[in-house]
Residue frames as a rotation matrix with the C-alpha (Angstrom) as fourth column:
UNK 1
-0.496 0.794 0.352 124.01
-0.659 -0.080 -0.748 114.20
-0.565 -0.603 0.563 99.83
UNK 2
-0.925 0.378 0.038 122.00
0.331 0.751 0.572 111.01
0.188 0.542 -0.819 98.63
UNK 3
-0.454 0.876 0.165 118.09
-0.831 -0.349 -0.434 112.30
-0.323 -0.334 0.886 98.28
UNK 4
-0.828 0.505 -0.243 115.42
0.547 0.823 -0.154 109.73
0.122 -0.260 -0.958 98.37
UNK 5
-0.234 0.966 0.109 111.46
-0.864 -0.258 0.432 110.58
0.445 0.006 0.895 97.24
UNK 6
-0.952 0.099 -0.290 109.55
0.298 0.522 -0.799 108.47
0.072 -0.847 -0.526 100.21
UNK 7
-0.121 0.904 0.410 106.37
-0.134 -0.425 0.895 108.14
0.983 0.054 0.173 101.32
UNK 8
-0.201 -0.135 0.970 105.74
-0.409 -0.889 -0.208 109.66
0.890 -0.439 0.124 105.03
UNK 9
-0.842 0.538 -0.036 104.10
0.008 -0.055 -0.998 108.65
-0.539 -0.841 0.042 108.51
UNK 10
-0.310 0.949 -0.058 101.25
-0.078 -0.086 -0.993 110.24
-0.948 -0.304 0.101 107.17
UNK 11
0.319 0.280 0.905 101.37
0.663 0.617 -0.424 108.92
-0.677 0.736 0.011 103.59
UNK 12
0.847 0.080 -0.525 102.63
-0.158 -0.906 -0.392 112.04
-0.507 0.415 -0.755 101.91
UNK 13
0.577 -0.759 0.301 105.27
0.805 0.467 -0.366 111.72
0.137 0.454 0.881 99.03
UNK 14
0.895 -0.389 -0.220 108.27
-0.350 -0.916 0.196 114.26
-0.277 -0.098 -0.956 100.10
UNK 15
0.682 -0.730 0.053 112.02
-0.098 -0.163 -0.982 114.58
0.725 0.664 -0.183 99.26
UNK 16
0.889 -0.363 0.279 114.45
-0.356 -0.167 0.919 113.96
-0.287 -0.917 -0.278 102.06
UNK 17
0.283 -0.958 -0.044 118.22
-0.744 -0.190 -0.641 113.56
0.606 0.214 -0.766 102.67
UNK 18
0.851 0.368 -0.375 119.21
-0.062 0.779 0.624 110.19
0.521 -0.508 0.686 103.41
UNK 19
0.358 -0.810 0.464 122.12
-0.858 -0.482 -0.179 110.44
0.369 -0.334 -0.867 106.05
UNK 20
-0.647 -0.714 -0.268 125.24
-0.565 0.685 -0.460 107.93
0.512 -0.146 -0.846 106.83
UNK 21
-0.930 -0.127 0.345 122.95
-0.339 0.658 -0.672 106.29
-0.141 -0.742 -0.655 109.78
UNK 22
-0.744 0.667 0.024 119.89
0.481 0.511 0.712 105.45
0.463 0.542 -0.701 107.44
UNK 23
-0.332 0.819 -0.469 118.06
0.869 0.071 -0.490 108.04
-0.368 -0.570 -0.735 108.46
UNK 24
-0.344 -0.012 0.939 116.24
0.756 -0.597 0.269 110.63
0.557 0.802 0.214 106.50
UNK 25
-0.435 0.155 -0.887 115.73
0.300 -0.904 -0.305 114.65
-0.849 -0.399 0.346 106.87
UNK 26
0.635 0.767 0.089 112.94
0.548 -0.366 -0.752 116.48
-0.545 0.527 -0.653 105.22
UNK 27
-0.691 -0.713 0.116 114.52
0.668 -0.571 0.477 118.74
-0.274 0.407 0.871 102.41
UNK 28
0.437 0.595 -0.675 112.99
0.282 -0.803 -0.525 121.88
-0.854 0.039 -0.518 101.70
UNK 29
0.165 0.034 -0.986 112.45
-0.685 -0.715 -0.139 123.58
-0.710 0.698 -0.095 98.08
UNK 30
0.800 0.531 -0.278 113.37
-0.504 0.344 -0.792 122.59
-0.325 0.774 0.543 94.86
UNK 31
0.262 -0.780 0.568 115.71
-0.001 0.588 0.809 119.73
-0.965 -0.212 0.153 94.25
UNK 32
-0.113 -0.498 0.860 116.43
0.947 -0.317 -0.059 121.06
0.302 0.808 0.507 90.36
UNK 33
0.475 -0.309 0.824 116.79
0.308 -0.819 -0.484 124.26
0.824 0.484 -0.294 91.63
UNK 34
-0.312 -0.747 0.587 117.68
-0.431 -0.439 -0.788 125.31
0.847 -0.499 -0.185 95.26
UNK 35
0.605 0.677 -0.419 116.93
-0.084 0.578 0.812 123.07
0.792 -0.456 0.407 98.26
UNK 36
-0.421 -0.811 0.406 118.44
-0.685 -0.008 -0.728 122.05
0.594 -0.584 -0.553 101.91
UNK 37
-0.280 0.043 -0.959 118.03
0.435 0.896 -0.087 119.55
0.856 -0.442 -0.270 104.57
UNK 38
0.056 0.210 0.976 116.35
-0.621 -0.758 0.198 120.84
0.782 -0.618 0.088 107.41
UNK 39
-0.624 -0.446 0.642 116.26
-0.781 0.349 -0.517 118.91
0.006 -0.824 -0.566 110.92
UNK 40
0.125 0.842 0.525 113.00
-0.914 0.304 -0.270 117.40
-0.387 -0.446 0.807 110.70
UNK 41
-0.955 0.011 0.295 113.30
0.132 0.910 0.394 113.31
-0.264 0.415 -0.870 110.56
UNK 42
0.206 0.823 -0.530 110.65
-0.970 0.241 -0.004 111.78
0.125 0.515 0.848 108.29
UNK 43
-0.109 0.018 0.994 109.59
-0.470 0.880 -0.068 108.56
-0.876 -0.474 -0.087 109.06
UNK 44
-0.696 0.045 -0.716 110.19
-0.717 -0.008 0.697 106.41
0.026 0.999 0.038 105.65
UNK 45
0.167 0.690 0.704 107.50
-0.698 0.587 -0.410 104.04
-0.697 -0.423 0.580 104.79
UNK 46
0.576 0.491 0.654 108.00
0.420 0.508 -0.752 103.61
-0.702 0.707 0.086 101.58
UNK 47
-0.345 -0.651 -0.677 110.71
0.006 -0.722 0.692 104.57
-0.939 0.234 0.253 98.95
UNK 48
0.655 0.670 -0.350 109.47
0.035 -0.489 -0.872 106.08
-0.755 0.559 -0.344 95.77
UNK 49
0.615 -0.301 0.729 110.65
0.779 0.087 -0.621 106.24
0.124 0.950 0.288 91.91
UNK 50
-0.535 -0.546 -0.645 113.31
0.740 -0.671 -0.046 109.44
-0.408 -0.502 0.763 92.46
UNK 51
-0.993 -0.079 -0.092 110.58
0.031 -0.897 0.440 111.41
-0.117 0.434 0.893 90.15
UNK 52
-0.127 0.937 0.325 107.16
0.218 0.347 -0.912 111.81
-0.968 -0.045 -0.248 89.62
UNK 53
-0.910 -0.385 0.155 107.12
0.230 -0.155 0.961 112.08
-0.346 0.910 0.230 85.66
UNK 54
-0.266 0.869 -0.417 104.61
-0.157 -0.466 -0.871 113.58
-0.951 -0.166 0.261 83.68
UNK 55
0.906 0.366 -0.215 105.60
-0.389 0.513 -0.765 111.87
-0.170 0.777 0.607 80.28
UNK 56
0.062 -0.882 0.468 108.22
-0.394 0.409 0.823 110.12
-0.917 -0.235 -0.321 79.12
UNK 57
0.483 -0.083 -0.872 110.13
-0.833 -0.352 -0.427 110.70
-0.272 0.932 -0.239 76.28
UNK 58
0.793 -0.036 0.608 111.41
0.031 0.999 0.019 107.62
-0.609 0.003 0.793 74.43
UNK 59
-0.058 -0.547 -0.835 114.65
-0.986 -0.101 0.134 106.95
-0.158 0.831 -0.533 72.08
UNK 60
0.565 0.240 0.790 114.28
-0.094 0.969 -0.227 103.81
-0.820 0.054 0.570 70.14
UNK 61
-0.462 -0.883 -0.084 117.36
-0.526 0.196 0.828 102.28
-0.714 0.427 -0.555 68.23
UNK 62
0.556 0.523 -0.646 114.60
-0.805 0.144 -0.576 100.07
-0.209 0.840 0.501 66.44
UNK 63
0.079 -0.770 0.633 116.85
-0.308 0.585 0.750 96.89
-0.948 -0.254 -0.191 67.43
UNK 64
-0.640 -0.184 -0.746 117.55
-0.764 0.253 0.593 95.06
0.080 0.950 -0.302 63.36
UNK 65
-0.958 0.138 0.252 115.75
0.086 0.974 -0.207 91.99
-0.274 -0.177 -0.945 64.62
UNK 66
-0.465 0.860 -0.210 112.71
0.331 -0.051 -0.942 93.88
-0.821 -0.507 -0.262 65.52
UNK 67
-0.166 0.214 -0.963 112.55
-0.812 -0.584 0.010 95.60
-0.560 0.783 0.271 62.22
UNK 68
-0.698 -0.184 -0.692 112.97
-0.640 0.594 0.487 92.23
0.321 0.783 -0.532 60.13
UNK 69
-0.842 0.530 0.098 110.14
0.448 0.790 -0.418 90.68
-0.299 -0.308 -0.903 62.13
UNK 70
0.079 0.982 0.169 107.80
0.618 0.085 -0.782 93.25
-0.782 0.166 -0.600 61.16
UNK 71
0.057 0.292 0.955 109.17
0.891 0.417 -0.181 93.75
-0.451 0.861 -0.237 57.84
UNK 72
0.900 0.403 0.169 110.32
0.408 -0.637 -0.655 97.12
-0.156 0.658 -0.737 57.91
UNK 73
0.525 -0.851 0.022 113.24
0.316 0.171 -0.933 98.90
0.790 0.497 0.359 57.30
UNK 74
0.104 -0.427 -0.898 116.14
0.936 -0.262 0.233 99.99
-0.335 -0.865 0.372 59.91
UNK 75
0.982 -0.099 0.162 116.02
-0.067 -0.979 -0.191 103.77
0.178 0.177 -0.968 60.10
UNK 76
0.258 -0.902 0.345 119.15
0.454 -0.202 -0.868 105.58
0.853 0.381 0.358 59.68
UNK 77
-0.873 -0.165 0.459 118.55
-0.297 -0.566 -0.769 107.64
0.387 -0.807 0.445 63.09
UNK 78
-0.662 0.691 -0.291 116.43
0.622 0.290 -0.727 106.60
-0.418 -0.662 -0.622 66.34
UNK 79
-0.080 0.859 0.506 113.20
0.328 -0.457 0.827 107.28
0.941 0.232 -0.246 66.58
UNK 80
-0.979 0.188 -0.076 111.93
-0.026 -0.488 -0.873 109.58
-0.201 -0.853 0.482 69.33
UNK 81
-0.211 0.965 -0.153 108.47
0.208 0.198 0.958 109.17
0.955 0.170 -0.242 70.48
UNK 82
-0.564 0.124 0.816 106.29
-0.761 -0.462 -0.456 109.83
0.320 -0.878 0.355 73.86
UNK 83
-0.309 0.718 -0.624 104.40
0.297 0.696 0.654 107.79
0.904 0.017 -0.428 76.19
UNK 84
0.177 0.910 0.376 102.11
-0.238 -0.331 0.913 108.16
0.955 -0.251 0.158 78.33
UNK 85
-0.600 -0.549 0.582 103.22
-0.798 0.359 -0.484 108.12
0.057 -0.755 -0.653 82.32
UNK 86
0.658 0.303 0.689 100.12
-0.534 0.833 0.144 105.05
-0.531 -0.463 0.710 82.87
UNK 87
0.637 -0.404 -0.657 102.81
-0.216 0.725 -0.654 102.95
0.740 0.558 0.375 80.17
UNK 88
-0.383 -0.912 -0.144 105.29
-0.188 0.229 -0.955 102.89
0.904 -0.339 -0.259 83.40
UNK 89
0.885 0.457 -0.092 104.66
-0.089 0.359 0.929 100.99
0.457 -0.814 0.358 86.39
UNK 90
-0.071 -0.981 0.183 107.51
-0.651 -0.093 -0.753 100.68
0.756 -0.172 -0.632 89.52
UNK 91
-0.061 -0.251 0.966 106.32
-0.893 0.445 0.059 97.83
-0.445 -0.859 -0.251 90.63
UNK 92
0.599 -0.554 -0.578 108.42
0.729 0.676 0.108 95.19
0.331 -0.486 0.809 90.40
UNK 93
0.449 -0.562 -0.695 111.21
-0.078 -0.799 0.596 97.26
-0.890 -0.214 -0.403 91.02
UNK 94
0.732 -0.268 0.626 113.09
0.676 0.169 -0.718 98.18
0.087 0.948 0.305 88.13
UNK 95
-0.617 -0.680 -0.395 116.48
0.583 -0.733 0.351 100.64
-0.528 -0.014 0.849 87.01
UNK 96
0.891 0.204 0.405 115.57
0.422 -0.701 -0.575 103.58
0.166 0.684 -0.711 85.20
UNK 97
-0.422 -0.897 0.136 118.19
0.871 -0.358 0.337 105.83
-0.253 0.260 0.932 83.54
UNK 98
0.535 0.537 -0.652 117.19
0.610 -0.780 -0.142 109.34
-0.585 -0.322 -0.745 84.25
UNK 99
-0.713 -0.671 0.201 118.72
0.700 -0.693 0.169 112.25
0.026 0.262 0.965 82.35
UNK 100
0.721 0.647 -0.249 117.80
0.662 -0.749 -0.027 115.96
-0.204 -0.145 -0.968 82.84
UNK 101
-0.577 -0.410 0.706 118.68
0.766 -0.570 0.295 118.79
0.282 0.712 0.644 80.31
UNK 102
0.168 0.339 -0.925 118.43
0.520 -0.828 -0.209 122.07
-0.837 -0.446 -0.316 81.65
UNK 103
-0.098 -0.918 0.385 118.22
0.975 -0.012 0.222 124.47
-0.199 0.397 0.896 79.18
């Protein structure tokens, strides 16, 4: 099943199942926990980031260049840090690499 976050007919961001003939079905429930396709077509207007994040956690490698331009050292282990969701915009389009860790 390929899902697809869309925005509606009536402007509404929902979850649907896109099927073989490029058309989509509303999914019901939660898509990280228990969910299904129901019958109802949704009319896509608009396709959407596949999440709606609420922050966004960062690993930086701290490239060597970047360190020697501003003169500090290369850490032994990334750095993890947070930003804020206004730091991400999805328009142009862009990839994002998603991971989710259930635990």
């Amino acid at each position: 099943m390929k899902i697809i976050r869309c925005l509606d007919g009536k402007g509404n961001s929902v979850y649907a199942s896109q099927q073989p003939d490029g058309a989509a079905l509303k999914i019901a429930g939660n898509i990280f926990d228990s969910f299904h396709a129901t019958h109802e077509k949704v009319e896509v207007k608009k396709l959407l980031a596949p999440v709606q994040p609420v922050s966004i956690i960062c690993i930086g490698l701290n490239y060597r260049k970047h360190a020697a331009e501003t003169g500090a050292e290369f850490p032994e282990v990334p750095v993890v840090f947070f930003k804020g969701i206004s730091a991400f915009r999805f328009s142009p389009p862009i990839r994002v690499h998603l991971v989710f860790i259930r635990g």
